[in-house]
C-alpha positions in Angstrom: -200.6 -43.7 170.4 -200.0 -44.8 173.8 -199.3 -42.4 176.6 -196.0 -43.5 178.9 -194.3 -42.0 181.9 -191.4 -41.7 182.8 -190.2 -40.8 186.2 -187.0 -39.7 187.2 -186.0 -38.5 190.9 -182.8 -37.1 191.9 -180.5 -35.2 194.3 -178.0 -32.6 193.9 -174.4 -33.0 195.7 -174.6 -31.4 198.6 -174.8 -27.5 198.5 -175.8 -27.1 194.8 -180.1 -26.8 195.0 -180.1 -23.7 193.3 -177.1 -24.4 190.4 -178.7 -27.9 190.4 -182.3 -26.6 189.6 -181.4 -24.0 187.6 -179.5 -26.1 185.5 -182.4 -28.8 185.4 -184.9 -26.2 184.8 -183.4 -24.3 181.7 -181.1 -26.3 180.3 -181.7 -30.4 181.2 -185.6 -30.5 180.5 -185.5 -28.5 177.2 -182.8 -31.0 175.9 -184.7 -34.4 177.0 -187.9 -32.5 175.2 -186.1 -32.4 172.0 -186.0 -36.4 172.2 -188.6 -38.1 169.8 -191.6 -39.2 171.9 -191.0 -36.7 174.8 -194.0 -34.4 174.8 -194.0 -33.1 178.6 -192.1 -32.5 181.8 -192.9 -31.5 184.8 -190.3 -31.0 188.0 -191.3 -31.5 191.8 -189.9 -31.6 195.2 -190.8 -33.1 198.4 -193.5 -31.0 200.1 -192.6 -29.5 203.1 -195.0 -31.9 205.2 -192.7 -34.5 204.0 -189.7 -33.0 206.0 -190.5 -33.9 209.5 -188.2 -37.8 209.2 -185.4 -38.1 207.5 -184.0 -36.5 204.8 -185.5 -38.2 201.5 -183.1 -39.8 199.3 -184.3 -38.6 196.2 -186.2 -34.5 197.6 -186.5 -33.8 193.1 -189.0 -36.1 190.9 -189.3 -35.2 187.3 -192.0 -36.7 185.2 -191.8 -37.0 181.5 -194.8 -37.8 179.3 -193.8 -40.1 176.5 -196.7 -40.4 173.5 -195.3 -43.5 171.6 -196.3 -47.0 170.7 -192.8 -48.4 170.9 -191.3 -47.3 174.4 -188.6 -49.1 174.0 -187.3 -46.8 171.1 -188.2 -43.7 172.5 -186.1 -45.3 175.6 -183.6 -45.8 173.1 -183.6 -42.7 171.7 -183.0 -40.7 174.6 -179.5 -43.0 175.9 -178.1 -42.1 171.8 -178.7 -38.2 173.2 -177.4 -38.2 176.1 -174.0 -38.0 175.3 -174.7 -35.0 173.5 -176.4 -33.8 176.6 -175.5 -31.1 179.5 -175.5 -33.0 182.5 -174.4 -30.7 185.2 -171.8 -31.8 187.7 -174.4 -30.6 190.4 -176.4 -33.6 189.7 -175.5 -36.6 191.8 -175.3 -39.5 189.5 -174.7 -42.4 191.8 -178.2 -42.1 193.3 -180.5 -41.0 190.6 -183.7 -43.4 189.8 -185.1 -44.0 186.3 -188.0 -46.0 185.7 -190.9 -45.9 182.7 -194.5 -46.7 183.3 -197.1 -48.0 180.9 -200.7 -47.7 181.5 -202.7 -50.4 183.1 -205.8 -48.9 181.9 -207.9 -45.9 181.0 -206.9 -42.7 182.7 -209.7 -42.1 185.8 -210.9 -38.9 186.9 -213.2 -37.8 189.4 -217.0 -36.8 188.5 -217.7 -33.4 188.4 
């Protein structure tokens, strides 16, 4: 089965980190993991090195490991549950990213 990614990075309207977070943590991530396919999540923000320009645009990424060899249902899958979704109001919606990523090749690691 092949191994996909998708990557998702976000903001919260303004004032609403910790709603926004808490929301994403316990209640957004549990629901996209029910989705066929979805096997992982993980959340992350922009390290504090980062911080020293502007503001990012997106300062949340959340990666979701898809195992599937037909991405484009699994894709499907999760747009038929998302109505049935809770999507916070503390998510700002008009600037969110959403791409998927296949493999090129075999996963590389460094020797030990």
């Amino acid at each position: 089965m092949g191994r996909h990614l998708l990557l998702v990075a976000t903001r919260p309207v303004p004032g609403a980190d910790q709603t926004y977070n808490d929301w994403y943590d316990r209640v957004h991530l549990p629901e996209v993991l029910q989705v066929n396919g979805f096997e992982a999540a993980q959340r992350f923000s922009v390290s504090a090195v980062m911080m020293s320009g502007p503001e990012p645009v997106f300062p949340y990424l959340a990666i979701y490991e898809i195992e599937t060899d037909d991405i484009e249902t699994a894709l499907a899958n999760l747009r038929s549950a998302l109505p049935g979704m809770t999507i916070s109001e503390t998510l700002d919606q008009s600037t969110m990213s959403v791409i998927a990523f296949e493999p090129l090749g075999e996963r590389v690691t460094a020797a030990t």
